[in-house]
N, C-alpha and C positions, 0 to 999 in steps of 0.2 A: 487276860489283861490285868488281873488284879495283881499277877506277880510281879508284873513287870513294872509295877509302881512301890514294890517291897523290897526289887533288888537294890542291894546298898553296893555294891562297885562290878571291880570289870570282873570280878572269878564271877559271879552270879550271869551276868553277861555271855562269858563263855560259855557256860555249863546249859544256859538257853540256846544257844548256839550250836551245841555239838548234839544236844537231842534230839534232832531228827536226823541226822545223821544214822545215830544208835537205829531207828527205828528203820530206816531205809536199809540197815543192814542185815539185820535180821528179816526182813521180808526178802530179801535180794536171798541172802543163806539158805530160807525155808523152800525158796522156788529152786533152788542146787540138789537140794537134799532128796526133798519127794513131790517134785513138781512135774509137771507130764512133758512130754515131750514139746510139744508148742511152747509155754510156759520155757524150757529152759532155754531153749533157739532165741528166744524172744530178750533175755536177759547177756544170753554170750555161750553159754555153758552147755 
């Protein structure tokens, strides 16, 4: 909470925005990679 009273406009905005994102994606990738079989059915893959 305390950044979100330091952001000074909308790039600061977006960049809070698209990080979880980032992080959904690399968990989403890591369950591709070397995740078990349950695990990747479970995702699509």
């Amino acid at each position: 909470m305390q950044f979100l009273s330091l952001s000074m406009g909308w790039a600061d905005n977006v960049l809070l925005a698209m990080g979880p994102l980032g992080i959904i994606t690399i968990v989403v990738s890591t369950i591709r990679i070397s995740g078990g079989r349950r695990l990747k059915s479970l995702i699509g893959r």
